[in-house]
C-alpha positions, 0 to 999 in steps of 0.5 A: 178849289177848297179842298172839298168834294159835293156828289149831289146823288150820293155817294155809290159803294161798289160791294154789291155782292153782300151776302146780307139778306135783303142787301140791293145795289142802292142800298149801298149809296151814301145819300145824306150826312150831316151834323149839328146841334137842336135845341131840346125843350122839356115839356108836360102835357105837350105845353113849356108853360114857365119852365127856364133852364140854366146856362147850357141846360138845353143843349142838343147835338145829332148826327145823321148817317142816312137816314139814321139819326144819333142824338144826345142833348141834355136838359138842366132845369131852374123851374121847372114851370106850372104845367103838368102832364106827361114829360116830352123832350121835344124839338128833335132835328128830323122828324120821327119815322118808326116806333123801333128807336133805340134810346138811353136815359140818363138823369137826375129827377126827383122821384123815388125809383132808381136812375135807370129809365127809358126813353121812346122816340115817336113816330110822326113826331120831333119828341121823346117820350120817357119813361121809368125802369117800371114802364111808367110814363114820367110827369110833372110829378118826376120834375123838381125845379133843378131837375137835370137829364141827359138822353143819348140815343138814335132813330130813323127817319124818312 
């Protein structure tokens, strides 16, 4: 009718015969897709107390694959607001389901080490956790008030 098939058990590979350790029958189905955008939010101390953003400075976009979730946003501040903390980026799409995630930062903030930093996606949890080339978990303290970041990255979920 529209050009557009539905499988409501997923979609079945016939290649069984993979020489991956571990490789099963079902885990050749395609079970979800999907793709959208989130709105992520910037926090410290798990609170947005007063913090605002530019036009477009909290746009977010995933795609799921399975149960592997890829994820970018970007977060542009124009206050940065009075809370104080560890920084989140919160509101991911699906929650969270291992502490294994891979993720990419990018940004612009006002401390004194070098651009290079990490990024951590929780376990039971819609938030990221960031942190500094040393390890060291970014606060307040790394925001100014037109502070600006990109993350790029992926995780599973359940």
């Amino acid at each position: 009718s529209n050009g557009v098939a539905s499988f409501s058990r997923g979609i079945a590979f016939s290649q069984t015969n993979s020489t991956a350790t571990g490789a099963t029958a079902t885990g050749t189905t395609l079970d979800h897709y999907e793709e959208g955008t989130w709105t992520a939010s910037l926090q410290f101390g798990s609170s947005d107390t007063g913090i605002t953003y530019n036009a477009n400075g909290q746009q977010g976009f995933y795609r799921r694959i399975g149960n592997m979730v890829y994820v970018s946003c970007i977060v542009a501040l124009t206050s940065k607001g009075s809370e104080t903390g560890d920084a989140l980026i919160a509101g991911l799409p699906f929650i969270v389901a291992d502490n294994l995630a891979s993720t990419a930062l990018e940004n612009s903030l006002t401390s004194a080490y070098s651009n290079v930093g990490l990024a951590h996606a929780f376990a039971s949890g819609y938030k990221i956790n960031m942190r500094n080339s040393s390890h060291t978990t970014l606060t307040d303290a790394d925001f100014a008030n037109s502070s600006s970041l990109r993350i790029a990255g992926w995780y599973t979920t359940n």
